[in-house]
N, C-alpha and C positions, 0 to 999 in steps of 0.2 A: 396134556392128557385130560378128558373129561374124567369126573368121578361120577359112577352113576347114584342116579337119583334114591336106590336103595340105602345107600351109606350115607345120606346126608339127614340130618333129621334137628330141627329148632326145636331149641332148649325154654325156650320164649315167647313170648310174642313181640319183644322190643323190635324196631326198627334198626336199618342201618343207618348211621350216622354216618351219610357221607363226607359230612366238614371236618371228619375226623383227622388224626393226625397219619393212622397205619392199620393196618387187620395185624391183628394178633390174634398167632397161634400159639393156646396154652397145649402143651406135649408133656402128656399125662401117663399114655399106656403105651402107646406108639412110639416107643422113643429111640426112635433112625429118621434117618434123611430120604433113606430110598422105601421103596415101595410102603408107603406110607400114602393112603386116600386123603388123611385127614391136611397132611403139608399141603397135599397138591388142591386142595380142595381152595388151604387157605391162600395159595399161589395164585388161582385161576381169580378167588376172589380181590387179591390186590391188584392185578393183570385189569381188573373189570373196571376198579373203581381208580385203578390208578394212583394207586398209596402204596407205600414202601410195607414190606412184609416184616414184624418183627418175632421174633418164636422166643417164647419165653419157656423155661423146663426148670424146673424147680423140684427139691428135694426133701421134704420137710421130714425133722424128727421125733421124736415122741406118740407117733402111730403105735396100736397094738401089735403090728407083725415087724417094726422097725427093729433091722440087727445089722451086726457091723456086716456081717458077708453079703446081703441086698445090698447096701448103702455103698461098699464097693463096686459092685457088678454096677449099679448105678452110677456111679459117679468116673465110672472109667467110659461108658457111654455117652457122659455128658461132656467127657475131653474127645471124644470121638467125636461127636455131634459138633461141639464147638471148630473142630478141627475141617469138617467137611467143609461148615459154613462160613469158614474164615474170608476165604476167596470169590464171594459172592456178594450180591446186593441183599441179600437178606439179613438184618439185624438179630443176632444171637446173646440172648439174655438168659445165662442160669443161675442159680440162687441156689445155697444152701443155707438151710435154717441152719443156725450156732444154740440155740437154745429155744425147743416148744414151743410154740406160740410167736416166735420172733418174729416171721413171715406175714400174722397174720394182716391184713388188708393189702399186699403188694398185688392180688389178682385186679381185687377191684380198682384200686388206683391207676394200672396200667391199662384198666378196660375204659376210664373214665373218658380216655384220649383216644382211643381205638373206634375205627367207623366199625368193625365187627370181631367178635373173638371165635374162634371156632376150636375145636378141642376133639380130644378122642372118644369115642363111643365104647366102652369096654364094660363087657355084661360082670364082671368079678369082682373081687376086692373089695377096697370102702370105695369103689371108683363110682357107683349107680347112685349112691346115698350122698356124694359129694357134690355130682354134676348137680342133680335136683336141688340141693341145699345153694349150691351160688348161683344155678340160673334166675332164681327170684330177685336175685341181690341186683346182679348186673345191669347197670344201660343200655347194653348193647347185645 
C-alpha cells in the first residue's frame, strides 16, 4: 500500500543512513498494526532499503496526564500489538518506564543504528512539543 505524500512530512533535514542496521518505527499515537499510514510508511520504507523493520512502542511515566486507567488501556494495546507481530518479520520492541526518567535516551540509541526512524504525526497531547524536541537530537 502507498501512503500518500500528504501523511508523510521530515522531521529533519538528516539523511538516510542506508548502512544502517533497520528503520525504526517509533509508535507514539497510532498504536495498531492495521490501518495505520505511519507502519506502512515504515514498511514500504524497509521494503525500499531492504533492512529489517524494528517498531519500537514505549510507555513512559511521570507525564502530566499519566494515570493508572490510560496506562492500562495502553498497555493492553501494547500486548495486542506485540501479539499481532509475534508471527512476522518485523521486530517488536516495547518498553515501560519503572520509574521517570528511566527511558530516558533509549530513542536515541535505537536511532543511532537505524537507516531511518519514522514516527506518528498527532496534532494533540505533549505529542507536537516532543516530536520537535527529538527531531533536533536525532541522526536520522
Amino acid at each position: 500500500m502507498t501512503v500518500p505524500e500528504i501523511r508523510i512530512r521530515s522531521l529533519n533535514q538528516s539523511p538516510l543512513q542506508r548502512d544502517g542496521d533497520y528503520v525504526l518505527y517509533w509508535m507514539i499515537a497510532n498504536r495498531r498494526t492495521r490501518y495505520n499510514f505511519s507502519l506502512q510508511r515504515a514498511v514500504n520504507l524497509s521494503k525500499e532499503l531492504n533492512k529489517p523493520l524494528l517498531v519500537f512502542e514505549a510507555l513512559r511515566c511521570g507525564y502530566e496526564w499519566a494515570s493508572d486507567r490510560l496506562h492500562r488501556f495502553v498497555l493492553q494495546g501494547m500486548a495486542d500489538n506485540g501479539d499481532s507481530l509475534l508471527d512476522s518479520p518485523v521486530g517488536y520492541y516495547c518498553y515501560v518506564e519503572p520509574k521517570a526518567g528511566h527511558g530516558s535516551g533509549l530513542l536515541s540509541a535505537l536511532a543511532t543504528k537505524a537507516c531511518a526512524v519514522v514516527t506518528d504525526d498527532f496534532p494533540c497531547f505533549f505529542i507536537p512539543h516532543m516530536l520537535k524536541s527529538v527531531a533536533s537530537r536525532l541522526p536520522v
